[in-house]
C-alpha positions as CSV (number, residue, x, y, z in Angstrom):
1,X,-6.1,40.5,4.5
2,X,-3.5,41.8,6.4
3,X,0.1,40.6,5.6
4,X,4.1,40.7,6.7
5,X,6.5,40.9,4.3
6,X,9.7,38.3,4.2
7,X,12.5,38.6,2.4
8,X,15.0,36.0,0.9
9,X,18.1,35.8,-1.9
10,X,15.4,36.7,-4.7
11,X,13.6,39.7,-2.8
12,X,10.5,40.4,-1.0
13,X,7.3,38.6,-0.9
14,X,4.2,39.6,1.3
15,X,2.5,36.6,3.3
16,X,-0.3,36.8,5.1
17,X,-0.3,38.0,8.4
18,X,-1.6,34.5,10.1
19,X,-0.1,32.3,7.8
20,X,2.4,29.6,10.1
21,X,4.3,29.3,6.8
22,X,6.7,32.1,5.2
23,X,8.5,32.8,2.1
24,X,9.9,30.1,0.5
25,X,6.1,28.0,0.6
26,X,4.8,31.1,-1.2
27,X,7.1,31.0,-3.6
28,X,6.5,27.2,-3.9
29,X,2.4,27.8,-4.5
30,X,2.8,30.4,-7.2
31,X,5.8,28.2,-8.7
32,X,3.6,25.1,-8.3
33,X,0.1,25.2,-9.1
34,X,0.0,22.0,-10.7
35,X,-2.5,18.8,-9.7
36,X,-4.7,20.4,-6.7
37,X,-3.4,17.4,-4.8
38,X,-1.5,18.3,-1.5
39,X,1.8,16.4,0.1
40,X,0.4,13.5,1.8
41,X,-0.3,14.8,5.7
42,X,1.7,11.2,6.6
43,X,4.6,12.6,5.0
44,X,4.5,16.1,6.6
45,X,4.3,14.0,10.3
46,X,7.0,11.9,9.3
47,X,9.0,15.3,8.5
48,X,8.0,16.9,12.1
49,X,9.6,13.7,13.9
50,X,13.0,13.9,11.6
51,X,12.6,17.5,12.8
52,X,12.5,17.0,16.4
53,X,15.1,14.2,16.6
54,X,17.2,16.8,14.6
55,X,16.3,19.2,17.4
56,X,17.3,17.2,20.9
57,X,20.1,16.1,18.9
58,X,21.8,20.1,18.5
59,X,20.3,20.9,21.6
60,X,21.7,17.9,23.8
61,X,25.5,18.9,21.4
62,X,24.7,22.8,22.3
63,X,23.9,24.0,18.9
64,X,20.3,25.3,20.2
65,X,19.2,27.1,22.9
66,X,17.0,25.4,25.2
67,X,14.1,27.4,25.5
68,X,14.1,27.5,21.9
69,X,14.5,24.1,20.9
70,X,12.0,23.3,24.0
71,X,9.0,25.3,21.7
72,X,10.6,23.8,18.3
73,X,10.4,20.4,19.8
74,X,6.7,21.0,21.3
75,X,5.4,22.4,17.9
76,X,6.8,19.5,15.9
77,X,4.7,17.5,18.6
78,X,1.6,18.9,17.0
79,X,2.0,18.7,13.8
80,X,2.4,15.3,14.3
81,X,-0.8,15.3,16.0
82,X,-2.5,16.2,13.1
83,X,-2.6,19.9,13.7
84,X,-2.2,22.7,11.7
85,X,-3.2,20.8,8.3
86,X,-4.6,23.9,6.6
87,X,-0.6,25.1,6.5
88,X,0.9,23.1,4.4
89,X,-0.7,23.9,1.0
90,X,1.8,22.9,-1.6
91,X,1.4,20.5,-4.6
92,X,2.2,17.0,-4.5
93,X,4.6,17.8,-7.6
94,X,7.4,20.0,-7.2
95,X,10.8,20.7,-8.7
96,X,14.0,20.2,-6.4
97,X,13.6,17.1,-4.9
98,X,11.1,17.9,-1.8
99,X,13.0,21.2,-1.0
100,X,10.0,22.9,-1.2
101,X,7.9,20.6,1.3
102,X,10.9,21.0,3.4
103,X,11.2,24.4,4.0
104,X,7.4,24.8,4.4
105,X,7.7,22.3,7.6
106,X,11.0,24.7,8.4
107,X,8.7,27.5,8.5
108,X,5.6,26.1,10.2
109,X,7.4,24.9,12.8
110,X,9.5,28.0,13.4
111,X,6.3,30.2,13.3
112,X,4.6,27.8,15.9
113,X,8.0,28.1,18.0
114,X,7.4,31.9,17.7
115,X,3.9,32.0,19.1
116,X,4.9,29.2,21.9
117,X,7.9,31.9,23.4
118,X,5.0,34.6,22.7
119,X,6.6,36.4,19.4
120,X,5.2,37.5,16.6
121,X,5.4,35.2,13.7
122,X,8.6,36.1,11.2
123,X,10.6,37.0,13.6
124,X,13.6,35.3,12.5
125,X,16.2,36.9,14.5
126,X,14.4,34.5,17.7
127,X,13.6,31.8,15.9
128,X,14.6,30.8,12.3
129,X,13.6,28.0,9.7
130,X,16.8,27.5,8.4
131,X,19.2,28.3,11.0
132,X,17.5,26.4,13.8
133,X,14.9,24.3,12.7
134,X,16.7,23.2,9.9
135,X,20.2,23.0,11.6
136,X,22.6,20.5,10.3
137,X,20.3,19.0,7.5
138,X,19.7,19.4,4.3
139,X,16.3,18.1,2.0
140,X,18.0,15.4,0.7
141,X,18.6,13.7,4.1
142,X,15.7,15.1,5.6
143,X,13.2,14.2,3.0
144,X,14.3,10.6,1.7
145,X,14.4,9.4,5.6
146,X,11.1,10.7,6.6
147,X,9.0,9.2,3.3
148,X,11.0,6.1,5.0
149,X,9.7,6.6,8.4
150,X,6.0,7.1,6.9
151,X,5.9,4.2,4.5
152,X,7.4,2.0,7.1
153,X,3.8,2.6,9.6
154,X,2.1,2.4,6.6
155,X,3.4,-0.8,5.3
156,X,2.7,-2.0,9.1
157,X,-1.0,-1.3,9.5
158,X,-0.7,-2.3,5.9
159,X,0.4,-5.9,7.1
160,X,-1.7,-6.1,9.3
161,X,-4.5,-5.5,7.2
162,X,-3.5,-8.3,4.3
163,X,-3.7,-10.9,7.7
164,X,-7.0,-10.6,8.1
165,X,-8.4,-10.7,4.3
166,X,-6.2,-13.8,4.9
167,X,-8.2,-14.9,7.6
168,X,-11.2,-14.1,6.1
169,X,-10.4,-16.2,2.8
170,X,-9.4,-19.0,5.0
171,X,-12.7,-19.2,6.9
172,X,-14.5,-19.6,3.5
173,X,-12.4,-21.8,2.6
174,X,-13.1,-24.3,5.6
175,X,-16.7,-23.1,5.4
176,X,-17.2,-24.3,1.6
177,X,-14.8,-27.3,2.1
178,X,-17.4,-29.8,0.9
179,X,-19.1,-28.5,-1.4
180,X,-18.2,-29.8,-4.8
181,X,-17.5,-27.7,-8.3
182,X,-15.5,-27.9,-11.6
183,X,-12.1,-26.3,-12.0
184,X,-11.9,-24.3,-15.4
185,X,-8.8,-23.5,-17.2
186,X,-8.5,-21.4,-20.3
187,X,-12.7,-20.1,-19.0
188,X,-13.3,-23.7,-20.2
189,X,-14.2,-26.6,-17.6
190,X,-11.7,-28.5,-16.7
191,X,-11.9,-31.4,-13.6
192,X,-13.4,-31.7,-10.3
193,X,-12.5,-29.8,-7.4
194,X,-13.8,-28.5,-4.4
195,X,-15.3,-24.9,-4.0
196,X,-13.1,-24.4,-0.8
197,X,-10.0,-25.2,-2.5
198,X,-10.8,-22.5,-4.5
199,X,-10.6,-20.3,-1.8
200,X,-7.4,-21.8,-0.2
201,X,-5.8,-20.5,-3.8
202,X,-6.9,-17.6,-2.8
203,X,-5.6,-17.4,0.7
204,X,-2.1,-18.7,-0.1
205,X,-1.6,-16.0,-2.3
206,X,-2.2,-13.5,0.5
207,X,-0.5,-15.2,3.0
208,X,2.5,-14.5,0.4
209,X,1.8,-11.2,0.2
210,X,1.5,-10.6,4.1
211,X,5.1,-11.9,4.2
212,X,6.7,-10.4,1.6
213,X,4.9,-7.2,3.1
214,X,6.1,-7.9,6.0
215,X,9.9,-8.3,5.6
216,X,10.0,-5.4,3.2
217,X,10.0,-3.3,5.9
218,X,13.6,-4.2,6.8
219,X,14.4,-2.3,3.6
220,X,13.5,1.1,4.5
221,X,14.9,1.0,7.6
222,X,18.5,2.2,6.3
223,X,18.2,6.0,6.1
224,X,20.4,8.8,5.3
225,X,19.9,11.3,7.8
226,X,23.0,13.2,8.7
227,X,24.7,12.8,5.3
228,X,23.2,16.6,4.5
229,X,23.4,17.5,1.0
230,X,25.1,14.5,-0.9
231,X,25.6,12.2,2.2
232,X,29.3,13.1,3.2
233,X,27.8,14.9,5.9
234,X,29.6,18.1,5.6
235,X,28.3,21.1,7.4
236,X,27.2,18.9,10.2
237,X,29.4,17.8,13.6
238,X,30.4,14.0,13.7
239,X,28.8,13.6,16.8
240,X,25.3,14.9,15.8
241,X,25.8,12.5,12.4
242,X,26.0,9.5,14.9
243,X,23.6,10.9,18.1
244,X,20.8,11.9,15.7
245,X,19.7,8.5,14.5
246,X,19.3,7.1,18.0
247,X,17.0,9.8,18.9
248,X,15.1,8.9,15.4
249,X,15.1,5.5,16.6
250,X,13.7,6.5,20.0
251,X,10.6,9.3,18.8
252,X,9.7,6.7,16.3
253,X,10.2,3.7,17.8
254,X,11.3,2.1,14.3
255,X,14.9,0.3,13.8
256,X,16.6,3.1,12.4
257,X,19.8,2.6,10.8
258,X,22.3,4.9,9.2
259,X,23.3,3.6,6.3
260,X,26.9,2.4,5.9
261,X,27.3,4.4,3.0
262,X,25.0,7.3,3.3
263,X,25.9,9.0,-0.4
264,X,24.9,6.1,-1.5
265,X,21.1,6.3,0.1
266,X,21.1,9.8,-0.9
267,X,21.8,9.1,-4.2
268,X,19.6,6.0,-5.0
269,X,16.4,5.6,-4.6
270,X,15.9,1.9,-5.3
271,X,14.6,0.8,-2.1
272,X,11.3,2.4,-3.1
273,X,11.1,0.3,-6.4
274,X,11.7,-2.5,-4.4
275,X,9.6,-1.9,-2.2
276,X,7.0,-0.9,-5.1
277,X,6.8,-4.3,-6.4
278,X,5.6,-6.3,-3.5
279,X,3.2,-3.7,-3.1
280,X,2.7,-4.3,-6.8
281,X,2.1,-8.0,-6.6
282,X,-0.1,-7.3,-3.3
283,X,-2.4,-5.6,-5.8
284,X,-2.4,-8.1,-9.2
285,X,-3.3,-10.7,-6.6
286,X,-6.2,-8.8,-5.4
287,X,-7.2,-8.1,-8.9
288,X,-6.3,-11.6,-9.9
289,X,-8.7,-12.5,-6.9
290,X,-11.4,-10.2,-7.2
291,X,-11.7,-11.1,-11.1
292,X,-12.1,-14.6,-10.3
293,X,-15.1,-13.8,-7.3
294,X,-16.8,-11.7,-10.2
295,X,-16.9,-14.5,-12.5
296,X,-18.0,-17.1,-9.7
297,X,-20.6,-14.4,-9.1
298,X,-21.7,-14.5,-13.0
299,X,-22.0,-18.3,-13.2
300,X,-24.6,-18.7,-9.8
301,X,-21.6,-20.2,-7.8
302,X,-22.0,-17.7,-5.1
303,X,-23.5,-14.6,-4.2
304,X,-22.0,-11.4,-3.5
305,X,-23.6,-9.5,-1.7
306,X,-25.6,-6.4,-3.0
307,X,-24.5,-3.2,-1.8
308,X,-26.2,-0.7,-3.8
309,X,-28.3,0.2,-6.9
310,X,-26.4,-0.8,-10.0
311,X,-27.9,1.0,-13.0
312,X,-29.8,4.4,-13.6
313,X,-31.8,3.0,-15.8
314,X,-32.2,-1.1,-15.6
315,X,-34.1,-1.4,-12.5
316,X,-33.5,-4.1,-10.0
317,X,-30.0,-4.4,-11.5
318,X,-27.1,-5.2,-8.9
319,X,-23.4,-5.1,-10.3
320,X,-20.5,-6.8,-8.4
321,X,-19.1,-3.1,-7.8
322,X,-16.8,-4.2,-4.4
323,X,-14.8,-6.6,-7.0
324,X,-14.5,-3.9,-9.7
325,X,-13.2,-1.2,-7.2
326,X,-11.0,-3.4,-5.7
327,X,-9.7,-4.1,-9.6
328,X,-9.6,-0.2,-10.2
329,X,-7.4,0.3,-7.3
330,X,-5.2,-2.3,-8.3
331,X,-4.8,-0.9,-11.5
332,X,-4.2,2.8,-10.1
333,X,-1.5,0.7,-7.6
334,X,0.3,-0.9,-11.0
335,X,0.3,2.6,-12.7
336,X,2.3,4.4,-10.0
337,X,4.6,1.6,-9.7
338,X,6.0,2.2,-12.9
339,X,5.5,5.7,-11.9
340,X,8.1,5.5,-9.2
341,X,10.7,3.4,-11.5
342,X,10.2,5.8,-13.8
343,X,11.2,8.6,-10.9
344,X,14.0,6.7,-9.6
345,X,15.8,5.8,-12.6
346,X,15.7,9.6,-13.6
347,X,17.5,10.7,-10.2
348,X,21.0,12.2,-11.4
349,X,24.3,11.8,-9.9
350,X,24.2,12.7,-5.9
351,X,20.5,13.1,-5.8
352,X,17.1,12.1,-7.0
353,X,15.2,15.6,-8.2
354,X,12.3,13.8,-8.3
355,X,11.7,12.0,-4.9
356,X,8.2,14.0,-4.2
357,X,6.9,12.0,-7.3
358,X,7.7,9.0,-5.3
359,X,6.9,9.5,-2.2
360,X,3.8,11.2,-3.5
361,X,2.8,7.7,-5.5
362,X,4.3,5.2,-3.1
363,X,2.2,6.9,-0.1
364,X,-1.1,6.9,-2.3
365,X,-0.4,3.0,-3.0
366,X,-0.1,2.0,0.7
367,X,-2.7,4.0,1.5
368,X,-4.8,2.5,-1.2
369,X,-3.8,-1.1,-0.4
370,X,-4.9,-0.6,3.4
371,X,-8.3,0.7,2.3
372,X,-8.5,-1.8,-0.9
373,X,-8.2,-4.8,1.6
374,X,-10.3,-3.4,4.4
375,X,-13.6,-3.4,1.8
376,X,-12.4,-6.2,0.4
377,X,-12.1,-8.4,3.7
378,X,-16.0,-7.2,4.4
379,X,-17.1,-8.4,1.1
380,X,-15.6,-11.6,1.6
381,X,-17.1,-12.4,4.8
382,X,-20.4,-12.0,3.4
383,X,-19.6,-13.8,0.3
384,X,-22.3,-17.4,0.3
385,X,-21.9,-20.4,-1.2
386,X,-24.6,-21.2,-3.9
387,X,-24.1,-25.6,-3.1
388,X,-26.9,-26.6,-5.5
389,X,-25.6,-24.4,-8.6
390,X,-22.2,-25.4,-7.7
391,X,-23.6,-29.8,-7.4
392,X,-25.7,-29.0,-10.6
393,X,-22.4,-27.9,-12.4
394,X,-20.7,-30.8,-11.3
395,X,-22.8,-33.3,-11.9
396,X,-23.9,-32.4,-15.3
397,X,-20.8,-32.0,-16.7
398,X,-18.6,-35.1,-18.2
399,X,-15.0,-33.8,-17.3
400,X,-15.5,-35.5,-14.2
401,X,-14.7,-38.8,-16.0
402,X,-11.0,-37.4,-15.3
403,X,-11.5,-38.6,-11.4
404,X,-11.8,-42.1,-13.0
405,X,-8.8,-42.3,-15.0
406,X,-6.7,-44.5,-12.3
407,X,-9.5,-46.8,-12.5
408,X,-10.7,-47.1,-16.0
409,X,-8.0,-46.0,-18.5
410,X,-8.1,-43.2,-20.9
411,X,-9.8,-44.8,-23.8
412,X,-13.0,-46.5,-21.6
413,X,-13.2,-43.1,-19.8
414,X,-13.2,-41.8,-23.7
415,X,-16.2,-44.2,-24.6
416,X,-18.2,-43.3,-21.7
417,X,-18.1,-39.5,-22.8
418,X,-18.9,-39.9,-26.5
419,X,-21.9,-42.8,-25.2
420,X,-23.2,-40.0,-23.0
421,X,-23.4,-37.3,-25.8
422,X,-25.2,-39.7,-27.7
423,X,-27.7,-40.4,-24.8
424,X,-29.5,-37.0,-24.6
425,X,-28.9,-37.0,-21.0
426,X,-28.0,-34.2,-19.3
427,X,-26.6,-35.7,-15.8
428,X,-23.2,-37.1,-16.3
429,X,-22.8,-38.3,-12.6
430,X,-26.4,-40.6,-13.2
431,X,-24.9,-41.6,-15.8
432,X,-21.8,-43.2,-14.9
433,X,-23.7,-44.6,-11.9
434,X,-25.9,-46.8,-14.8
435,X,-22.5,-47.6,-15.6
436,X,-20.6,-48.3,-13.2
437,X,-22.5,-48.5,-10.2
438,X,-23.2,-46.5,-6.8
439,X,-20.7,-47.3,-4.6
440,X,-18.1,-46.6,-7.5
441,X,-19.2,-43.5,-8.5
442,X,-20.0,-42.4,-4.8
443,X,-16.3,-43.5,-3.7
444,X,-14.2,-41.5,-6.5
445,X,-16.1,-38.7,-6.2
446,X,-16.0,-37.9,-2.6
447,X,-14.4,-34.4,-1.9
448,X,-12.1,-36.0,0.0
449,X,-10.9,-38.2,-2.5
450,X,-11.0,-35.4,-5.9
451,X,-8.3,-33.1,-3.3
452,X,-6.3,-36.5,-1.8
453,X,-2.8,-34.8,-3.7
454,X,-3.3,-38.2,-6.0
455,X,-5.2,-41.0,-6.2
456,X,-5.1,-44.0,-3.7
């Protein structure tokens, strides 16, 4: 393989002759050879836009030339396409706070720059990472406002996904409306209820995380670029500190907002714990909810429905495997959570070292929640109703004597259980209508009447 040689503060380094990135990533893959997982490609197109609003800003102020800044411009353009993915080889974990990731988007867009104005790639002198692509910025504004910009159109599509498992969970819930069950509390049985309300639980907790979802996106909105190194914005012209957040605003089409005290967002990387936990309680109510559609499953309630062969061995044997990935997922969601308090409480002083471990565990969780309730919505949807398990439950079973306490009184409703123990029988609703009669029985125990909100 045929290979330039480059040159920085520590020496030389050789790098091969195609390579779009230079130096300082070489340095970075022999430094960090650590998980075989790369920096999340949403992150390296969030960095090419903070790249290219950085660009028209100097260029529009007269820092850059405009030829220049015209292939800069066009190359961070396709990396935001998607292109070029093979160049940007470095490990999710790094020391220096995303400095590394940084400077390998520096470089790849500075080589693609060259090859646009037709030179060879390295040659600084035209074109260079850090003196033009990089001009007035530093990692620690670059970085924190980018993982910003790319959790923010996750946490939209992300949104948007939790409203239709909502949906979905709401059309069960009118579709099994009538169909009556027992409630269990403490996996004991507990009163009457009705199968769909079951499933209205279900979709009010979504609905709460669709909000809270939602709104968290105001919180990422406030970023730090300009601020350079600590936030005080020193290196960089006042007028590029103001101009380049409305061209952010414009490439991204986001509400971008400087923060009114950018050391502050340099500094602190709380938002993204925040953030975190409603992501957090996204996923324990997907377990919460996929736990519960197991069990349903177990007991004959419903059917889920079988997606594949469930044992290598046991033939004919089905497992509820949807539900338990959607569970794994959420547990994987909760882990990095504390991952990313963990990361942002060990930032120090002016800056957090350890931003790629959040961005690197924040980006995996909303990219695991889009996917987790995109399977999840389909299993729903084909979720059915098992009526006669679900009417054989209820009917057999004497805590439906609780519907009758208005009427009756604890003690008679008492009598009638311990008579029907002694009876042998094994249908509690027949029962109760030898005692109390048809149109009795058949009144309290209408669905509408179990779900009234209290008895009439």
């Amino acid at each position: 393989m045929n290979h330039r040689i480059e040159q920085d503060s520590l020496g030389k380094l050789e790098v091969p002759e195609n390579a779009l990135w230079g130096i300082h990533t070489g340095r970075a893959m022999n430094n960090f050879d650590l998980t075989g997982y790369k920096v999340s490609p949403k992150l390296i197109k969030a960095i090419a836009l903070v790249k290219k609003a950085c660009c028209i800003t100097n260029t529009e102020l007269g820092f850059l030339d405009k030829t220049n800044a015209g292939a800069i411009s066009r190359a961070c353009d396709e990396i935001n396409e998607g292109k070029f993915s093979d160049q940007f080889p470095l490990d999710i974990l790094q020391g220096g706070a995303g400095t590394s990731t940084n400077m390998n988007v520096n470089e790849v867009i500075a080589n693609r720059a060259l090859e646009l104005i037709s030179e060879p790639k390295g040659s600084y002198d035209k074109i260079h990472p850090l003196e033009h692509v990089n001009l007035h910025q530093s990692t620690n504004d670059v970085y924190p406002t980018a993982l910003k910009i790319a959790a923010i159109y996750d946490i939209r599509e992300l949104s948007n996904e939790i409203s239709l498992l909502q949906g979905a969970l709401q059309e069960k819930e009118k579709e099994f409306a009538k169909i009556l069950t027992i409630g269990r509390t403490e996996m004991q049985d507990a009163v009457p209820m009705t199968l769909g309300s079951q499933f209205a639980s279900f979709a009010e907790a979504i609905a709460r995380d669709r909000w809270r979802t939602f709104k968290c996106e105001e919180r990422l909105r406030t970023v730090n670029i300009g601020g350079t190194a600590i936030g005080t914005g020193l290196t960089a012209p006042s007028k590029y500190i103001f101009l380049v957040n409305e061209k952010l605003r414009q490439i991204t089409n986001l509400g971008i907002t400087r923060a009114e005290q950018v050391m502050d967002q340099t500094a602190n990387a709380d938002v993204f714990v925040e953030v975190s936990g409603i992501l957090k309680a996204h996923a324990t109510n997907l377990q919460k909810i996929a736990q519960d559609l197991r069990l349903l499953h177990f007991i004959g309630e419903i059917s889920l429905e079988p997606v594949q062969a469930g044992s290598s061995i046991m033939p004919g044997k089905i497992n509820p495997v949807i539900m338990e990935s959607v569970i794994s997922a959420a547990m994987k969601i909760r882990a990095n959570d504390g991952l990313i308090s963990e990361a942002a409480a060990h930032g120090t002083l002016q800056v957090n070292e350890f931003m790629p471990v959040i961005a690197f565990s924040l980006l995996e969780n909303t990219g695991l929640l889009i996917n987790t309730n995109k399977i999840f919505k389909a299993a729903i949807e084909r979720i059915k109703a098992n009526a006669d398990v679900c009417l054989r439950h209820f009917e057999e079973n004497e805590t439906i004597i609780t519907a009758f306490l208005p009427a009756l009184g604890y003690n008679k409703c008492e009598e009638i259980v311990i008579e029907f123990k002694k009876s042998g029988s094994t249908n509690f609703r027949e029962f109760l209508v030898g005692k109390l009669g048809n149109e009795t029985v058949d009144r309290i125990l209408t669905p509408e009447n179990l779900m009234s909100l209290g008895y009439r």
